[in-house]
N, C-alpha and C positions, 0 to 999 in steps of 0.2 A: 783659073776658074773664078768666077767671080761670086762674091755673097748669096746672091739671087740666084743664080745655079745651084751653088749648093744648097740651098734652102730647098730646092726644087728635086733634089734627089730625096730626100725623106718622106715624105708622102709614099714614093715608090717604093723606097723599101719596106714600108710599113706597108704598105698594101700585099709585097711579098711576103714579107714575112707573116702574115696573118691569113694567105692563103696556104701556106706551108705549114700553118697550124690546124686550118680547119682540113687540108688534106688527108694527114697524116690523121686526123680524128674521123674521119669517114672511110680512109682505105689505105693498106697499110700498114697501120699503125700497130704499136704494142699492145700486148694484152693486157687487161687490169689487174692490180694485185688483189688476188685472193680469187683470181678464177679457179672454178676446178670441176670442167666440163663430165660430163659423165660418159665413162668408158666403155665398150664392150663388150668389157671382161672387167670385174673390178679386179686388180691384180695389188696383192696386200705385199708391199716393196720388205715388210720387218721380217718374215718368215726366212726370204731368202736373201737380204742383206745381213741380217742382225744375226738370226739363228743358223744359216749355212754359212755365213761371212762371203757370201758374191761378190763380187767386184765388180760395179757398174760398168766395165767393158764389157763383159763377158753377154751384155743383152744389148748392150748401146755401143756392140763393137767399132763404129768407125769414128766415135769421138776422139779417140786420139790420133786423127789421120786425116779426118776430112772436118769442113766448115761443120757440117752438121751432124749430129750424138747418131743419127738414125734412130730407128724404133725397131723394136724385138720380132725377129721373123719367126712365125708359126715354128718353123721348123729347131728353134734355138729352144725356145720354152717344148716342144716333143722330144729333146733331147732327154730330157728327166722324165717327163711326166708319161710317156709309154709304158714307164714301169706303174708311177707316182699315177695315177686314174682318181677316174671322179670317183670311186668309193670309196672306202675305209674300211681298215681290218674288220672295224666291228659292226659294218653295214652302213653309217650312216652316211649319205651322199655329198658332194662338195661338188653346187650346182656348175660354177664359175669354171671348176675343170671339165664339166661336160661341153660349156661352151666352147673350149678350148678344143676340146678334141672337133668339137664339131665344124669349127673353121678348117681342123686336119685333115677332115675326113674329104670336107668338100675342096681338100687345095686351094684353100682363099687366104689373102693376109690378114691380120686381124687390125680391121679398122680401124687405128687406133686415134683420138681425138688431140691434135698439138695443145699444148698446157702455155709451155713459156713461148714467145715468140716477140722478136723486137722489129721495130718498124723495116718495111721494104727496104729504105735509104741507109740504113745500117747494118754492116759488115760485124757482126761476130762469127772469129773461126774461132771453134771447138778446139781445135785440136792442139791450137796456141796454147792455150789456155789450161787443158791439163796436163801437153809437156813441159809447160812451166813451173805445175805444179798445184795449180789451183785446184782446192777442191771441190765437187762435184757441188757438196753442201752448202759452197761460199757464195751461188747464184742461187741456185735450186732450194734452198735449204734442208730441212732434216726430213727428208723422202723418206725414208727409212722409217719413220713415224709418223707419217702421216697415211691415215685411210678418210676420204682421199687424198690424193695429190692434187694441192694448188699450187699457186703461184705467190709466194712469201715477198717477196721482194721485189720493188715496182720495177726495176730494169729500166729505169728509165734513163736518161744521158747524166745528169748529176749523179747517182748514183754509181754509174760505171766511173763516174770522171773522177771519184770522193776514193774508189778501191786504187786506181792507178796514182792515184798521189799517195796514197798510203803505202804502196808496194813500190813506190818510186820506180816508176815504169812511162812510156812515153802514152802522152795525152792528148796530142794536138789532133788538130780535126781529121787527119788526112790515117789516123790510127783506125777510123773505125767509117768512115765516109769514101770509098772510093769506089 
């Protein structure tokens, strides 16, 4: 190939690569950090990680299993709360479980709003990633404290590529791009 040829692929790629950027910023793409869309139900993660010691599977059962954590079916949270009601021994109401029941009552799932989310063209599997050991924390971060839940940590590609050099794990493009 000669100089002039190559000269003449750059323009091209630079014209790719700058539609691959405005792309992924119009559709697609990742969430920002510190999104923290409003839910439902506000659901306060300290009560029943912190104070009952839950374990994120037991709502987000198929992250260790499948690409995606899933989200909590009506029917996982009426598991407790059939007993657990929007009232309280001593009368005062707990609006948020009325909501709750009220998706139960009508058999709906509860809408829930995606938080974290990485662009279309990237392959994160869950399920890698917490039978490896990773904690829930180390992307998400400290849900368990936070009322709401946003999005701590930009998830963006540096980022991911900064944990797998750290954890001396493979990084090349074909890890997360297929």
């Amino acid at each position: 190939m000669t100089n002039r040829k190559k000269w003449a692929v750059y323009p091209g790629l630079l014209a790719l690569a700058a539609a691959a950027i405005l792309l992924s910023a119009v559709s697609g793409g990742s969430t920002p950090q510190g999104r923290a869309p409003e839910q439902p139900i506000r659901f306060p993660h300290n009560p029943h990680v912190v104070a009952l010691q839950m374990n994120c599977l037991y709502c987000h059962n198929s992250a260790n299993k499948s690409p995606d954590p899933g989200l909590p079916a009506v029917n996982t949270c009426m598991g407790c709360h059939t007993v657990i009601g929007p009232r309280r021994p001593d009368g005062t109401e707990r609006p948020e479980l009325a909501k709750l029941q009220q998706f139960a009552t009508r058999n709906q799932p509860i809408p829930w709003v995606r938080i974290h989310k990485v662009p279309d063209y990237v392959q994160f599997p869950h399920m890698r990633h917490v039978n490896a050991g990773v904690t829930c924390q180390t992307c998400h971060g400290q849900v368990q404290e936070m009322l709401p839940v946003y999005q701590q940590e930009s998830l963006n590609m540096g980022w991911c590529v900064n944990c797998h050099v750290q954890r001396q794990v493979r990084y090349d493009c074909s890890v997360c791009h297929y």
